[in-house]
C-alpha positions in Angstrom: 49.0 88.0 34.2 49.7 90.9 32.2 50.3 92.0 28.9 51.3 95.1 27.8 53.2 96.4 30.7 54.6 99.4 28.1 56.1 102.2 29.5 60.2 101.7 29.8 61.7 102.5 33.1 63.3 105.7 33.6 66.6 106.7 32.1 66.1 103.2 30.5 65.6 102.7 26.6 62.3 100.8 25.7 62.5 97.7 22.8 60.2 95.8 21.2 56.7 95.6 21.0 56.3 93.9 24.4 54.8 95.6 27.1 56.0 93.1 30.4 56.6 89.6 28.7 54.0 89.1 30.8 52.2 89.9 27.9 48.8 91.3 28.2 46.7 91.9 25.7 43.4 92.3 25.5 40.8 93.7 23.2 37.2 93.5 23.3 34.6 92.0 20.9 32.4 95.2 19.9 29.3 92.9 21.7 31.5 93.3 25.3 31.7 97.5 24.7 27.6 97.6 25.4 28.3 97.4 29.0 30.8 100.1 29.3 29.3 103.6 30.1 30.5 106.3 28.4 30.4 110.0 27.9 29.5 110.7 24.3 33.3 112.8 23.7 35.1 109.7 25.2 35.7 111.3 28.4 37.9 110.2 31.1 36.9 108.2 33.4 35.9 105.2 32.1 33.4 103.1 34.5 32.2 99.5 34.6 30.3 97.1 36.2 33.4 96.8 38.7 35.8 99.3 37.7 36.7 102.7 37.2 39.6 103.6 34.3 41.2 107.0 34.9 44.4 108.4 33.6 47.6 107.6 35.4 49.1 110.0 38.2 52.3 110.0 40.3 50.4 108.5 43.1 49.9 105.0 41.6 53.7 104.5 41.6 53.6 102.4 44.3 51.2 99.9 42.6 53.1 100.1 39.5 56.2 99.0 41.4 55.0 96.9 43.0 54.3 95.6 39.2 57.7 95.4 38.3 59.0 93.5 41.6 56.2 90.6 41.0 57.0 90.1 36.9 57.5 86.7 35.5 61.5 86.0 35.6 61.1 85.3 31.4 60.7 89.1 31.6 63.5 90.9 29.9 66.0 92.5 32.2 64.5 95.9 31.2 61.1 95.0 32.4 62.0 94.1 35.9 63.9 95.6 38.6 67.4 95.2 38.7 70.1 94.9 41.1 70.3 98.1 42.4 66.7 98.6 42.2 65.8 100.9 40.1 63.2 101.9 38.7 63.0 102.9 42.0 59.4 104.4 43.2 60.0 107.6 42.6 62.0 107.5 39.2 58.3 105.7 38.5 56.2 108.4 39.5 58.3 111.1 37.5 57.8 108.7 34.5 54.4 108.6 34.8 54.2 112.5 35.6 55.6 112.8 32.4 53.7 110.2 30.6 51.8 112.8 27.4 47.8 113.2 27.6 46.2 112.6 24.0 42.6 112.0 23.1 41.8 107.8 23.3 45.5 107.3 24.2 47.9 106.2 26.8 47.6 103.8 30.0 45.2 104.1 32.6 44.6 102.8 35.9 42.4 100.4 37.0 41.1 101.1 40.2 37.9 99.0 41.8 34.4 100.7 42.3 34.2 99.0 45.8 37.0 100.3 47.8 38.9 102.2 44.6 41.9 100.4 45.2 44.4 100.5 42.1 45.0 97.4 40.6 46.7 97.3 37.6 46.6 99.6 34.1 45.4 99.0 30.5 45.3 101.3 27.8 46.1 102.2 24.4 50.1 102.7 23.0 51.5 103.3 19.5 55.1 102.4 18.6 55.3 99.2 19.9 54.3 97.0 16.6 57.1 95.9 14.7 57.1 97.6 11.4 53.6 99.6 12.0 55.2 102.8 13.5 51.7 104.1 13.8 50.1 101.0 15.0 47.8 101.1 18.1 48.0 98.5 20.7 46.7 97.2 23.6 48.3 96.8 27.0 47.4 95.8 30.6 48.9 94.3 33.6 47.2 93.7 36.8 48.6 93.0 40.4 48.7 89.1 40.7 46.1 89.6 43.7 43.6 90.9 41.0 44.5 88.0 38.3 42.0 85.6 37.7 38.5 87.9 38.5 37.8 88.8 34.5 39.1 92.3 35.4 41.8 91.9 32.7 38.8 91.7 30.4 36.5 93.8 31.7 39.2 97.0 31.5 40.5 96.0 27.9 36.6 96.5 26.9 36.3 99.3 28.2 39.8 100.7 26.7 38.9 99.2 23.3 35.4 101.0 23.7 37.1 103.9 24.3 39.5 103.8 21.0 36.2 103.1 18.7 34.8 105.9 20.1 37.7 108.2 18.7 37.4 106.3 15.0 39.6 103.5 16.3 39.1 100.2 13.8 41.8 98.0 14.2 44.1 97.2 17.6 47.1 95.2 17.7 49.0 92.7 20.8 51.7 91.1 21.2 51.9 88.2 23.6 54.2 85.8 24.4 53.9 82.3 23.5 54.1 81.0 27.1 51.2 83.4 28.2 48.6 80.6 27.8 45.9 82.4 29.9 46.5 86.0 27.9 46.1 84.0 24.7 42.4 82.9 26.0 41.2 86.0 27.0 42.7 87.7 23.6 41.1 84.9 21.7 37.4 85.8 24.1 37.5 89.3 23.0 38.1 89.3 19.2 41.9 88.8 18.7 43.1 86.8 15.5 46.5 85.6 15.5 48.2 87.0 12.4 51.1 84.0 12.1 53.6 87.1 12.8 56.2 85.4 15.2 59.0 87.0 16.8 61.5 84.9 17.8 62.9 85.1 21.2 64.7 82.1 22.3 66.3 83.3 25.5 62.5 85.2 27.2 59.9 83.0 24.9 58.3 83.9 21.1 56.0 87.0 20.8 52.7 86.4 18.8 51.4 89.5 16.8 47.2 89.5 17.0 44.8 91.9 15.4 41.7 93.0 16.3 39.2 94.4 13.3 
């Protein structure tokens, strides 16, 4: 399962604060972060028990594709693949060629420490909170072969380590109201439903939580 999925398809114009309506959302309690090792500047990459977090390249397009085929069909439209198939493979790895480097920002991937197979993303994004412009918030998705393992949580602690290091206090999600499992692990690592709703009869409700 997957929340966050941010990042618009090529060409195509991104809404809302929902990432994939597979939501994902995930943010750590500051306990969860003592496991995480880290470079004192908050350098890139981020390792794990299991994992290793490094910034996106135009080789992981295939996994992210791969994403978008496999989403939930209460997805918007613009979050899956559509008739003629775009975003095509390649339109994805211009994206994310393009995607803008700043410090304690942006999506990573996940990749595995045993055979560093990419699995999924998480990372932070602003812009997607409605009516915090400046908002940061937490997104992931993971293939459906790596659902189900903790690695959802294990990445979004790291991530969340990550923002703190940079002066990071407070981290938003959305997540739809169907995403049962999402809710649990947001609800494990710190999240507080705020009793924002956005109503979405057609794809399901979106549920704004805080973190901090």
């Amino acid at each position: 399962m997957s929340l966050g999925a941010r990042a618009a398809a090529p060409g195509r114009h991104r809404r809302g604060p929902r990432a994939s309506g597979i939501p994902s959302v995930l943010g750590a309690g500051r306990a969860g972060c003592d496991s995480v090792r880290m470079h004192p500047d908050s350098s890139l990459p981020l390792v794990t028990p299991r994992l290793v977090l490094r910034r996106r390249v135009p080789g992981d397009a295939a996994v992210v594709r791969s994403l978008w085929e496999t989403r939930d069909p209460r997805v918007p439209a613009h979050r899956r693949v559509d008739a003629e198939g775009h975003p095509s493979e390649a339109e994805l790895a211009e994206a994310i060629g393009l995607e803008p480097v700043e410090p304690a920002r942006g999506l990573l991937s996940v990749l595995t420490r045993h055979d560093g197979a990419v699995i999924g993303y998480c990372g932070l994004l602003t812009g997607g909170v409605p009516e915090r412009p400046e908002a940061v918030e937490i997104a992931y998705e993971l293939l459906e072969s790596a659902r189900g393992h903790g690695y959802a949580t294990e990445a979004a602690r790291a991530v969340l380590a990550w923002g703190e290091a940079s002066g990071l206090r407070t981290v938003w999600a959305t997540v739809r109201a169907w995403n049962e499992a999402s809710l649990g692990v947001a609800a494990r690592l710190g999240f507080e439903r705020t009793g924002v709703i956005e109503a979405d009869p057609e794809h399901g409700d979106s549920l704004l939580l805080r973190r901090g």
